[in-house]
N, C-alpha and C positions, 0 to 999 in steps of 0.2 A: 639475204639473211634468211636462215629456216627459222619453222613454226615454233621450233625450244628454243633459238636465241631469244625469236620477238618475246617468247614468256620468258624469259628471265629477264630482258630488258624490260618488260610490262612490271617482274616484281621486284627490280631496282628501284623504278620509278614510285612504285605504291609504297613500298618501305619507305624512301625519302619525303614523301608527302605525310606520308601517316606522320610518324616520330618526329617530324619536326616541327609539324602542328606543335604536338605533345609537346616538345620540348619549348616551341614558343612560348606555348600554353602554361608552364611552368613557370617561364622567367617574366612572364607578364603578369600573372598569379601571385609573385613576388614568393615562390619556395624557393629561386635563387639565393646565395650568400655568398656573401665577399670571401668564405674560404667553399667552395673552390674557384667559382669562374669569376669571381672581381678579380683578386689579385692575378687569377694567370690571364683573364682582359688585359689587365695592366700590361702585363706584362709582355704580352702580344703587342699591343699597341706600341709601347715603347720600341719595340725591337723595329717594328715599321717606322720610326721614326729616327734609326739610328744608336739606341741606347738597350743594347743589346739584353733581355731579360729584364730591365731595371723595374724595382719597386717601391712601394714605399708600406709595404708588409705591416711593418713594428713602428714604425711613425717616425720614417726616416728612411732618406733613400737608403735602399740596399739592393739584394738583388733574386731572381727568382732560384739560382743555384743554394742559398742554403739548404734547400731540400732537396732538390732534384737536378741535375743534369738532361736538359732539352733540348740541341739545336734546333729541332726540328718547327721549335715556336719561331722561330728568324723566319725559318725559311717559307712557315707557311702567312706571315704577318705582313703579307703587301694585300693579301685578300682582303685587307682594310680600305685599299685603294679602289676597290670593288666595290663595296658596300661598309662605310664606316660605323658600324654596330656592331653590339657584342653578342647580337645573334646572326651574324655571318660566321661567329665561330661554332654553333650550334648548327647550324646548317652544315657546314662543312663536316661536320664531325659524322652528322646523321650519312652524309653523301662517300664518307670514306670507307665506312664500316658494309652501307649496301653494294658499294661499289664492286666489293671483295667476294659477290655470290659470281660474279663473269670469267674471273680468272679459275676459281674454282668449277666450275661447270665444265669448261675449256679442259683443264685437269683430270678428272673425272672420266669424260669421253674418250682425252688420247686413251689413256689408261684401260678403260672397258674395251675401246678396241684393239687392243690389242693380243685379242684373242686368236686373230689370225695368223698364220706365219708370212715371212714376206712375200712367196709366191702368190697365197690368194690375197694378201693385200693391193696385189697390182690388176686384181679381176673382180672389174667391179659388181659381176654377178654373185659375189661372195660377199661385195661391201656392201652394197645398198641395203642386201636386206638384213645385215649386223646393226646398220645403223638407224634404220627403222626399232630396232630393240634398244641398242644404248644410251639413244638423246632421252628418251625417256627417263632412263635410271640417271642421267646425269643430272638431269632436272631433278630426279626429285632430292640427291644429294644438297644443290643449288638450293631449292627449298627450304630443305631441312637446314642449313646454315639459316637464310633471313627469318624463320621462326625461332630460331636459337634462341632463349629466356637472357641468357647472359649476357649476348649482346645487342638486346632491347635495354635492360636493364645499363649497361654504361652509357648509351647516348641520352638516356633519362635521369643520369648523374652527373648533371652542369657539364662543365666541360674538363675532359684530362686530357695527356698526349698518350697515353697508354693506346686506346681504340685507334689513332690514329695506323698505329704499327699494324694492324688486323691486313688492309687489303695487301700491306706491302708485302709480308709473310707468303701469304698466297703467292701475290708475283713471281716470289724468290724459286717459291716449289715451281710452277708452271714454269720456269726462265730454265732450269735444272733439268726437268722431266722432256723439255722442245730443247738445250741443246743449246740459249741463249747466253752465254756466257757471261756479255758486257753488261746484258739485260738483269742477270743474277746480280753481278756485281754492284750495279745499280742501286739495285730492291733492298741488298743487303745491306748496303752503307747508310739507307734512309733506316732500315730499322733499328740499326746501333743507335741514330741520330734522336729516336723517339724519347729514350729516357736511358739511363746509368746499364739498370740490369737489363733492358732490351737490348744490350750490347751482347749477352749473354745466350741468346736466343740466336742474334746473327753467328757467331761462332758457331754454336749447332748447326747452323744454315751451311755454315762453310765447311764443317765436317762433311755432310749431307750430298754437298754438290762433289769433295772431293770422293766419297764411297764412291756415287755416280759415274762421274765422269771418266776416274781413273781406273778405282779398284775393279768395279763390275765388269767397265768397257773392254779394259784390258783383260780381264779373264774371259769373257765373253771370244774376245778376239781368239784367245789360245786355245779356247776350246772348238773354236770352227774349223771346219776342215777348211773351207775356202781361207781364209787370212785375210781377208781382204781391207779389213780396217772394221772397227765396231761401229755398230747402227748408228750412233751419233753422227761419223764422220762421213765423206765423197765415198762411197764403197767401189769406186776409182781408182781411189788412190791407196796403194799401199800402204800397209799398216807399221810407221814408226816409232815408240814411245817418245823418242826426244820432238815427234812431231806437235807431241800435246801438251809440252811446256807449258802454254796459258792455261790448260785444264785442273793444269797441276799447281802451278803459282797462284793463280788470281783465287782459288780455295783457299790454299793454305795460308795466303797473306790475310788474306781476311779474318780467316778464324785468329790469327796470332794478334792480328791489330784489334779486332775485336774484344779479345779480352784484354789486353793492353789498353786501351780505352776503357775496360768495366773497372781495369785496378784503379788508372788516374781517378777517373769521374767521380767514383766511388769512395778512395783512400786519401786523394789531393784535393781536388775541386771544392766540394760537397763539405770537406770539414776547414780547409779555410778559409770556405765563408761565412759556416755558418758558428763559427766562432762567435762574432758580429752581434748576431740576433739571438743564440740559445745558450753563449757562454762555453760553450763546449765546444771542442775541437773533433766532433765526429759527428757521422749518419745518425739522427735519432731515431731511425725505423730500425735499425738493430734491439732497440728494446724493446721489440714488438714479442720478443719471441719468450718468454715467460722462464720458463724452468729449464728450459733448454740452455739459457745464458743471456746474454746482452753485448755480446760483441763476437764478430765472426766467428775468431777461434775456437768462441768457449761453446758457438751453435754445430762448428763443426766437430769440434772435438766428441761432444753428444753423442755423435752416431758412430762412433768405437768407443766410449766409455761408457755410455747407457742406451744401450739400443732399445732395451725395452722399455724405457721411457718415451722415445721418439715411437717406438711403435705403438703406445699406449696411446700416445696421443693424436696420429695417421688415424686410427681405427676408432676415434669417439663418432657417436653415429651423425653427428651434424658432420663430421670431416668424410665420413662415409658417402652419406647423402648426397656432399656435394663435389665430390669423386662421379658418380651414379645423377649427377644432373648434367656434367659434361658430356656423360656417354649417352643419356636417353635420348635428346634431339637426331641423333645419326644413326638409333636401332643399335647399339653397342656393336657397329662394329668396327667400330676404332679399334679393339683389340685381336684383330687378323692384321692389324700391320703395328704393331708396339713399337718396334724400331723408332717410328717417326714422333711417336708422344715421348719417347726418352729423350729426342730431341728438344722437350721442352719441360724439359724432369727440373733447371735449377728454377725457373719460374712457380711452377707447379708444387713444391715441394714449400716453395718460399711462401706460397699463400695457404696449403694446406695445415703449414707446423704452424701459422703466425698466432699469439694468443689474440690477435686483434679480428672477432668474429667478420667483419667487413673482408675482410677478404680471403673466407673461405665459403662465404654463403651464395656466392655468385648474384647479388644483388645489388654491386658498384660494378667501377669501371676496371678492377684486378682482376677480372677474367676474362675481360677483353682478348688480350695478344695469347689467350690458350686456345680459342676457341677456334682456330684457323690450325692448328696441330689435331686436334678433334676431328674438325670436318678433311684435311687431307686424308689423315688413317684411315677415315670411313671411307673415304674414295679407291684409295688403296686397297683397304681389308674387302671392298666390295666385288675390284675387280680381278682381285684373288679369288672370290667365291664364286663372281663369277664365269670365271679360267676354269674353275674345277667344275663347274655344274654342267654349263655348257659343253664343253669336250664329251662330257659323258654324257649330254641328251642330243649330241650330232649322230648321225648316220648315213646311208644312202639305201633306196630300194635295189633288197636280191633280187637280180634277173633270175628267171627260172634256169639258166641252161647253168648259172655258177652257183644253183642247189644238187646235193648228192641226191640220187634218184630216190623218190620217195612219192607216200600219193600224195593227190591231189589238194588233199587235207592240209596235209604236213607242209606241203610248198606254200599253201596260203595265208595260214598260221605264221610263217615264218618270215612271210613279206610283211604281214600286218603290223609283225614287232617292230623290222628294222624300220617302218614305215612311221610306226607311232615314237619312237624316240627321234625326228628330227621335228617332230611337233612339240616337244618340251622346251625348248629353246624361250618360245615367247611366254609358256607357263612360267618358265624361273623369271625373265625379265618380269609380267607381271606380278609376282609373287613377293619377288624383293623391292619393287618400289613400291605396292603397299606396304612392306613392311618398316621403311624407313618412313616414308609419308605417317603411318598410324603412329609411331613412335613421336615424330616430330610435333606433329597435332594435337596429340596424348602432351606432350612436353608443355605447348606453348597453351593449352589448356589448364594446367597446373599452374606454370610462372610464370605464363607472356604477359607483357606488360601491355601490347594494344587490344584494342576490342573482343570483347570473349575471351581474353587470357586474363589467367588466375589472378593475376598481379596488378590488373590495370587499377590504372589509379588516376585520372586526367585533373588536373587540376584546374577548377571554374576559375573565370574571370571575372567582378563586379566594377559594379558603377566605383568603388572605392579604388581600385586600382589604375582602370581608366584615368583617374584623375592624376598621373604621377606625371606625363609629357608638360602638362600645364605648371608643372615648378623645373621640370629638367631645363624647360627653355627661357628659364629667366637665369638662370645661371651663364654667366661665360666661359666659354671652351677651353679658355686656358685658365680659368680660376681653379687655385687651390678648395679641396672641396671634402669636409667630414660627414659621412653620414649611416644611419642605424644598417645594420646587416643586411637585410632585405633591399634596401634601397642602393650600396656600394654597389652591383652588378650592373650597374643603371647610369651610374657617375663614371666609373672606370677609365673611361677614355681619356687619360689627363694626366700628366705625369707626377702632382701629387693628389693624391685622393686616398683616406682615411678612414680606418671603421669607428664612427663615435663611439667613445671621445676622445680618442686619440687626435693627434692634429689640432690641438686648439691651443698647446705650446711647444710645437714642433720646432727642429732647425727654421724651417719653411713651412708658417703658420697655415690654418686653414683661415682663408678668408668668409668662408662660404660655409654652411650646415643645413643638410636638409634631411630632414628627422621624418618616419612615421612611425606615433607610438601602438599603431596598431600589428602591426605583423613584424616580425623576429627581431630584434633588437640587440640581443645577446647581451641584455641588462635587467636589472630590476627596475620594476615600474618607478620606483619611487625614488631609485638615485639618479634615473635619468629624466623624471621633471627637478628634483632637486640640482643638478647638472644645467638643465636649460633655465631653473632661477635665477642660480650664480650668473651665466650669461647674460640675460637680461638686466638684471643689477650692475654689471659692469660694460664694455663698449659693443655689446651684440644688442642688434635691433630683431625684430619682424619686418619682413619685405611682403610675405603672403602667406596663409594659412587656410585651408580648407580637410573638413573629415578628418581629424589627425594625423595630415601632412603639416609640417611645422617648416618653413623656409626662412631662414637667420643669414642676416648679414653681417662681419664685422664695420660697426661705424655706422649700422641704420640707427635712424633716431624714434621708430614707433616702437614702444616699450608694450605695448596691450597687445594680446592676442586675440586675434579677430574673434568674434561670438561663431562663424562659419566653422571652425576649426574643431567646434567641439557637437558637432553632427554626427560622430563618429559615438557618440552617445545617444544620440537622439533616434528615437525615427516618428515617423507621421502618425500624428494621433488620429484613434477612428472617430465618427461623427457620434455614434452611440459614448462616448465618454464619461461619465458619472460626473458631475460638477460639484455633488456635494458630499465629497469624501477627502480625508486627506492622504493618505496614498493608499495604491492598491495593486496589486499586482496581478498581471493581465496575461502573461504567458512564460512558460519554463520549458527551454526545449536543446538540446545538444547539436553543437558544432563539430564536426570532426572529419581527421587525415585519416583514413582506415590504417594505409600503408605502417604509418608508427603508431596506430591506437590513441589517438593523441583528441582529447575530449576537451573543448571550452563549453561550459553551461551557460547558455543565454537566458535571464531573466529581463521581461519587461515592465517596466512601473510606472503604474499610470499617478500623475500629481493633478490631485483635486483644490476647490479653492479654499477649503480649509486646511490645506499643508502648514505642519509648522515643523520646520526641520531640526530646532530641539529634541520633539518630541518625536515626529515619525523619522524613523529609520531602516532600511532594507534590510531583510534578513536572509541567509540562504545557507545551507548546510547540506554535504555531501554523503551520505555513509552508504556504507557495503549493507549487503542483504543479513549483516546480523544485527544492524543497526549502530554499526559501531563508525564515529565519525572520523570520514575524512579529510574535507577542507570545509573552512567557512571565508565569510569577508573578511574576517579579523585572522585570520592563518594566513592569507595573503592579498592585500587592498588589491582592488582589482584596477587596472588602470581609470575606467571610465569614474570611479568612486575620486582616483589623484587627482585629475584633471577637472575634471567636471562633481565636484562635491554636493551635496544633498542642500547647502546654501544659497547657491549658484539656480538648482529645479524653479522652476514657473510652473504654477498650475495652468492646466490644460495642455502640458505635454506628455510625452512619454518617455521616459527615460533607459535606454536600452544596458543593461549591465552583461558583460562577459569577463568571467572568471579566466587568470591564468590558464595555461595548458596543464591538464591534470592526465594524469594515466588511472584510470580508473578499475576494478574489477569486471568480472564478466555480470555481474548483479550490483545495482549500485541506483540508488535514493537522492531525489532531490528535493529537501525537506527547503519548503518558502516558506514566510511568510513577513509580516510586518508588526515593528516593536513600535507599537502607538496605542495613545486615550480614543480615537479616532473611533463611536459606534458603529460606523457603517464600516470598518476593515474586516475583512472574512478571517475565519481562524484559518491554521497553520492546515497548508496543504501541501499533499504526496503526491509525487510521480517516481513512475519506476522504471527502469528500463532495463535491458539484455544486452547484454555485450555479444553480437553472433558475425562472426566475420568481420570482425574490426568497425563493426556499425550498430550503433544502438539500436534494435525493438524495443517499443513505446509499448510496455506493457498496462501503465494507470498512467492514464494521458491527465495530464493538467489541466488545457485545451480544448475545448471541443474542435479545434479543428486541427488537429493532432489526431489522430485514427490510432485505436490501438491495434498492435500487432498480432496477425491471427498466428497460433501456435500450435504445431504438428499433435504436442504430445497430446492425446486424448485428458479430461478432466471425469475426478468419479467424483461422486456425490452422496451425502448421509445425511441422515437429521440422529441427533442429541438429543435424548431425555435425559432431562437430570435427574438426580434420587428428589423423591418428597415433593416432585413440581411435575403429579401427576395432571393437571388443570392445567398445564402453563403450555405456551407453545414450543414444538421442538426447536431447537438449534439448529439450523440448517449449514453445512459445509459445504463448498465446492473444491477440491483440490487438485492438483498437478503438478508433476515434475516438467521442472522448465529442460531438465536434458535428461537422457537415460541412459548415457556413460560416463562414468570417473575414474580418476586413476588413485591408488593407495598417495596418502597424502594431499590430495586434491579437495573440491570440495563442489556437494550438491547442491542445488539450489530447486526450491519449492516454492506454489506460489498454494495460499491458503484463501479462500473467497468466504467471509462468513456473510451469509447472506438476508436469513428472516430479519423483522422486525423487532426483537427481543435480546437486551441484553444481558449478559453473564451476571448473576449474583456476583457480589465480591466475595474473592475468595476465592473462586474457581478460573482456572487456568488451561493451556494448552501445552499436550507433549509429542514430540514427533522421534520418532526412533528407525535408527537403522539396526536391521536385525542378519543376523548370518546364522541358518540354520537353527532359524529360534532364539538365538543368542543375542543380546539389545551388546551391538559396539559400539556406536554412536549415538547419541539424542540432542535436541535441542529443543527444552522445554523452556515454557516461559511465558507471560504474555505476549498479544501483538506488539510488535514494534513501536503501536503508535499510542499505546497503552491498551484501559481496559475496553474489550468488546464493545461496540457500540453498532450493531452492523445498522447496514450496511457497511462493507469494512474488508479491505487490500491486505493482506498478511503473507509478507515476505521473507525466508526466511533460508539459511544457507547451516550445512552441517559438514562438518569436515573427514574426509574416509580417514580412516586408521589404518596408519604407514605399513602394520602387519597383515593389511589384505592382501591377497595377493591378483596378478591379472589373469581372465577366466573366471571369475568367482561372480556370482549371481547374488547381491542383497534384497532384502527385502524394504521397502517403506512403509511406515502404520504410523497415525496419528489420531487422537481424540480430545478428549476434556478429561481434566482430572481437579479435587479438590487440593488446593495446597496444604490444609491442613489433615487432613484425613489420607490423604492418597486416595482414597473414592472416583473411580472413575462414571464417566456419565454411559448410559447405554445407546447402542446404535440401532435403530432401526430400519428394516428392511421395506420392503415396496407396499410387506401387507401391513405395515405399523408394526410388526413384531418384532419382539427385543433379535437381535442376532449376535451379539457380543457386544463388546466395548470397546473395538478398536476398530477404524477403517484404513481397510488398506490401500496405501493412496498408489504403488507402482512397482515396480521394481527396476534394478540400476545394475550395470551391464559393468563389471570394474575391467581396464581395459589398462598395456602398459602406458605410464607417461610418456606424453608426447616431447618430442623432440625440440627443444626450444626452436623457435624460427626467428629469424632476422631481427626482428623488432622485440624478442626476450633477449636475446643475446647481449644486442647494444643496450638495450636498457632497460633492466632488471625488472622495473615496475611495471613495465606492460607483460608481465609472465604469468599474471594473477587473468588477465583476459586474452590470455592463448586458445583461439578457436579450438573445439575437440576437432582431434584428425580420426 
């Protein structure tokens, strides 16, 4: 094996190590869910056991075809016999998708060499040093696929059959391009096998092989003088079309069976079963597609009754984008061989019209089976470009005696030329595998999801998760079994198993429940302790409970839930603890997914021994930077408040509270404090934080061991005289813009620091204005947030651009003191104490267009308010 195999085999190996960490890392993290790799577990499992697809989806056996059409889950479901877990399907997944950089690569290089014609193909002083230039460039194609963003991102989305289809694809082309025919036929039948419309993609495949083998071969042949039979075939043997019968059938039956499989799977299969489970007799991904229609015809009919609707909707710029994210991993040049991406125009098209943002943002597993038509073209389009470069930087040195007579000059000049063009050769080889390499790197820098790409997101494991094996393995293997979302991917293996609370009056009941109410449940707090009341009351027991894993038996007889259970509340109180208070609160600090913006506020409470839970009670309150509120405890009890109630506290613990998942703004306030008679309780205190990257800056830390956030934008500074309070000390301000670009209709956030020892008269106020060419568009006057000045004193505050700005446009920021009654504003003093106006100017703000929603605005609206500036 050469030095570019062992690295491509070196970045098989390092891809399938990396990502399936990650993907462990995930389903041990518990960001798995029973939709998707519980039920298609299941549904794997069953098929290894004989019971082809079967599930029990809707709380009842059914099967995995109401949605999808898979053989491919049979055929890969003995890997159970290998390793009985449902991260042998995560591994496998990771192992098929890197698999597909080998055949590719293999591709690549025939293709680059075949820059030679077949005389110096047979003189290896002409091969050796082609191929010293090519494995390079083939490699770095190879590359550029395993940095691909799109398909890091599907083996990082539980498990589908869709990435499965990726290396077969490949196969198909390399089986096509060598000439393998049975081999093709092979590749092709597994990719129909993957899902309904991968039948659809085979067909293209079988178009492809018959262009190939028949149409080109045989012109190829007509146009030789020799006849000898085309390159494919014994160039021995004479050339007969009826010779290439297979070349010509085993295409065309494919392509015909293939879509003859998309009709059944798709028009028969798919809607009589899933009659069963959705009531309806048809595909429900047909309603993905919005204004286009909801059912085939009406999506087809579109694109000759309203073209420029469908074109409206190809050309929104997220569908742009993500056009222009398929091409950047390969250097765009996929589009020197188009031909082969048309071969996967119905896939392609089917995810870029869909109204369902997930599968045109290339952030699941729907762009899996493109991304191997992406990397071909580029293989293709490269060794088009490089046919046409090289030809033109070959040469040989003029002997003197075959130059027209001329001086000495002239002859020397003239060897130097022909001389210096067969030294371009290795400059274009260098030149284009940087160029794909920078592209690819550039790419997986933006949206790679492992280390140092844009995307990563690795999900921690804690001591809370660790603890899930210690309830899996009281359970029996063949026990029926209901459990919270998070936890189904974990149960799966079983041929009935249930997302609670389903399964509890099943055909074929659950015997078994194993609950954690701390991570995804896909219920509210309160119906699913109300849910495990009812149980408890009737014939479910406790068998085990620890940290908010909850383990229920039908027919156990302990009716109390362990005190261990409710640790998932608790954590270790420190030794410095105040004994004589009744509660107080010790820390407020943010939880969060960057990936979906996705924020739980941890507040910790410390219980002293004079708690009396009548009277003390926890307070907590969410608002945006204008102070305007957006959750409290009483908006939505938070679990540990349902479970573990303020009656329940012991003084000398600490009581850990975490709020629901909130989507929160890019500026956002967590007002604590405590509703009690209690002297020693602190008054109501603020933290603030930044939403930058999908991750809170701790801008006014609660904590001192909380660090606040250091912040690029520079802060200026002024002091306030007031009128008539010539004796009195200035006002001291510190101010800053927390960003220095917006977009019209967006909004700016400011942080305002008042700092001396002196506070406001009543009466006097604070106003902050956006100005355009002198012009006030905006303001946001008013007191601090947290009322009147008392500084020391955090003032936060957000003002909104007006929709009529345009982008390009330069504002200004000013803010001061003014009297509410008077309008009177205070003067500003300068470095020597001298008045220098009434206003200071705290920055200016860059308005730029709005940014493109991404992934996590798209699916869900609320995280659009804390969209990183691009």
């Amino acid at each position: 094996m050469d030095l570019y195999r062992l690295i491509v085999f070196a970045g098989i190996l390092a891809y399938t190590i990396l990502f399936t960490r990650l993907a462990f890392h995930q389903h041990l993290g518990m960001r798995t869910h029973r939709s998707d790799l519980g039920q298609i577990d299941q549904a794997v499992w069953n098929s290894s056991r004989g019971r082809f697809v079967e599930n029990t989806d809707a709380g009842f056996i059914a099967t995995r075809m109401t949605d999808h059409v898979e053989p491919i889950l049979a055929l890969i479901s003995p890997v159970f016999y290998l390793w009985n877990d449902v991260r042998a399907l995560l591994l496998l997944q990771v192992i098929f998708v890197a698999v597909g950089a080998w055949p590719l690569y293999e591709l690549a290089l025939r293709k680059l060499n075949q820059l030679l014609t077949p005389e110096e193909a047979g003189q290896i002083w002409h091969v050796e040093p082609l191929r010293q230039l090519t494995r390079p460039l083939a490699l770095s194609v190879a590359l550029a696929y395993l940095l691909a963003p799109q398909l890091q991102s599907a083996v990082l989305t539980e498990f589908h059959a869709a990435p499965l289809a990726v290396p077969l694809i490949l196969w198909a082309f390399w089986a096509v391009e060598t000439r393998r025919l049975w081999q093709f036929a092979a590749a092709t039948i597994l990719v129909a096998a993957v899902k309904e419309e991968m039948a659809l993609l085979a067909a293209g495949l079988g178009i492809w092989a018959l262009w190939r083998f028949w149409i080109l071969d045989f012109g190829f042949w007509i146009r030789s003088p020799h006849k000898s039979g085309p390159a494919s075939l014994n160039h021995s043997v004479p050339y007969h079309p009826i010779s290439l019968s297979p070349y010509l059938l085993v295409p065309l039956s494919i392509t015909l069976l293939s879509l003859a499989w998309f009709y059944v799977a798709t028009f028969v299969i798919v809607p009589a079963h899933a009659v069963a489970v959705y009531g309806i007799a048809e595909s429900g991904y047909f309603a993905r597609y919005g204004a286009l229609g909801d059912s085939p015809l009406d999506i087809l009919k579109s694109f000759f009754t309203r073209p420029g609707l469908v074109w409206g909707i190809a050309t929104e710029p997220a569908r742009v984008s993500y056009l222009v994210g398929l091409l950047t991993p390969f250097g765009f040049l996929s589009l020197l061989a188009p031909e082969i991406l048309l071969l996967a125009l119905p896939v392609l098209l089917a995810n870029l019209l869909s109204a369902y943002p997930a599968q045109y943002y290339g952030e699941f597993h729907y762009s899996a089976p493109l991304v191997p038509y992406f990397a071909v073209s580029a293989a293709y389009g490269l060794a088009r470009l490089w046919r046409w470069g090289a030809r033109r930087a070959s040469g040989t040195a003029y002997s003197y005696q075959h130059l027209p007579a001329a001086g000495t000059g002239t002859m020397a000049l003239a060897s130097l030329w022909r001389n210096s063009r067969s030294t371009l050769r290795p400059a274009l080889a260098l030149l284009f595998g940087v160029w794909i390499l920078s592209w690819a790197v550039w790419s997986y820098t933006e949206a790679g999801r492992g280390p140092l790409g844009g995307r990563y997101d690795p999900t921690p494991v804690n001591e809370h998760h660790r603890l899930l094996p210690r309830f899996l393995a009281q359970i029996p293997a063949d026990a029926a079994v209901t459990a919270t979302a998070a936890v189904h991917p974990h149960v799966s293996h079983r041929r009935y198993v249930y997302q609670f609370p389903l399964g509890l009056d099943s055909p074929v009941p659950a015997d078994w429940a194993l609950l954690d109410v701390t991570t995804n449940t896909d219920m509210a707090p309160g119906d699913l302790k109300a849910r495990v009341d009812a149980m408890l009351a009737g014939d479910w027991g406790v068998v085990d409970a620890a940290d908010g894993f909850l383990l229920l038996q039908r027919g156990a007889t302990a009716k109390t839930i362990p005190d261990a259970f409710y640790d998932f509340a608790r954590v270790p109180a420190s030794d410095d603890l105040p004994v004589d208070i009744g509660l107080a609160l010790g820390e407020v600090y943010p939880q969060e997914w960057p990936r979906w913006r996705q924020t739980q506020v941890i507040s910790h409470w410390a219980v002293g021994a004079h708690f009396d839970p009548a009277v003390d009670h926890p307070e907590l309150s969410i608002l945006n930077g204008k102070g305007e509120v957006l959750y409290t405890f009483g908006t939505a009890t938070p679990t540990a408040l349902l479970w573990y109630p303020p009656a329940q506290w012991r003084p000398g613990e600490v009581v850990r509270i975490t709020t629901p998942t909130l989507y929160l703004p890019r500026l956002w306030q967590a007002t604590s404090g405590v509703g009690s008679t209690s002297p020693a309780v602190a008054p109501l205190i603020l933290a603030t934080f930044l939403e930058t990257e999908g991750a809170s800056s701790i801008l006014h830390p609660f904590h001192p061991s909380h660090a606040a956030t250091s912040l690029a934008q520079p802060a200026v500074a002024a002091h306030f005289l007031l009128p008539d309070a010539e004796n009195a000390a200035p006002v001291a301000l510190e101010a800053r813009l927390l960003h220095t670009k917006a977009w019209p209709g967006g909004l700016l956030a400011l942080w305002l620091r008042w700092q001396e020892h002196t506070a406001l008269p009543p009466g006097w106020s604070v106003f902050v204005h956006l100005r355009r060419q002198g012009e006030t568009i905006t303001q946001g006057d008013g007191p601090p947030s947290a009322g009147a000045i008392a500084p020391p004193l955090d003032d936060f505050r957000e003002l909104t651009i007006a929709a009529e700005v345009r982008a390009g446009e330069t504002l200004t920021v000013v803010g001061g003191l003014y009297d509410q009654q008077t309008g009177q504003r205070a003067s500003v003093l300068d470095a020597t104490d001298a008045i220098s106006g009434n206003e200071l100017i705290i920055g200016q703000v860059q308005i730029i267009p709005p940014p493109v929603p991404d992934q996590a605005c798209a699916l869900i609206p609320a995280t659009c308010a804390s969209q990183p500036l691009q």
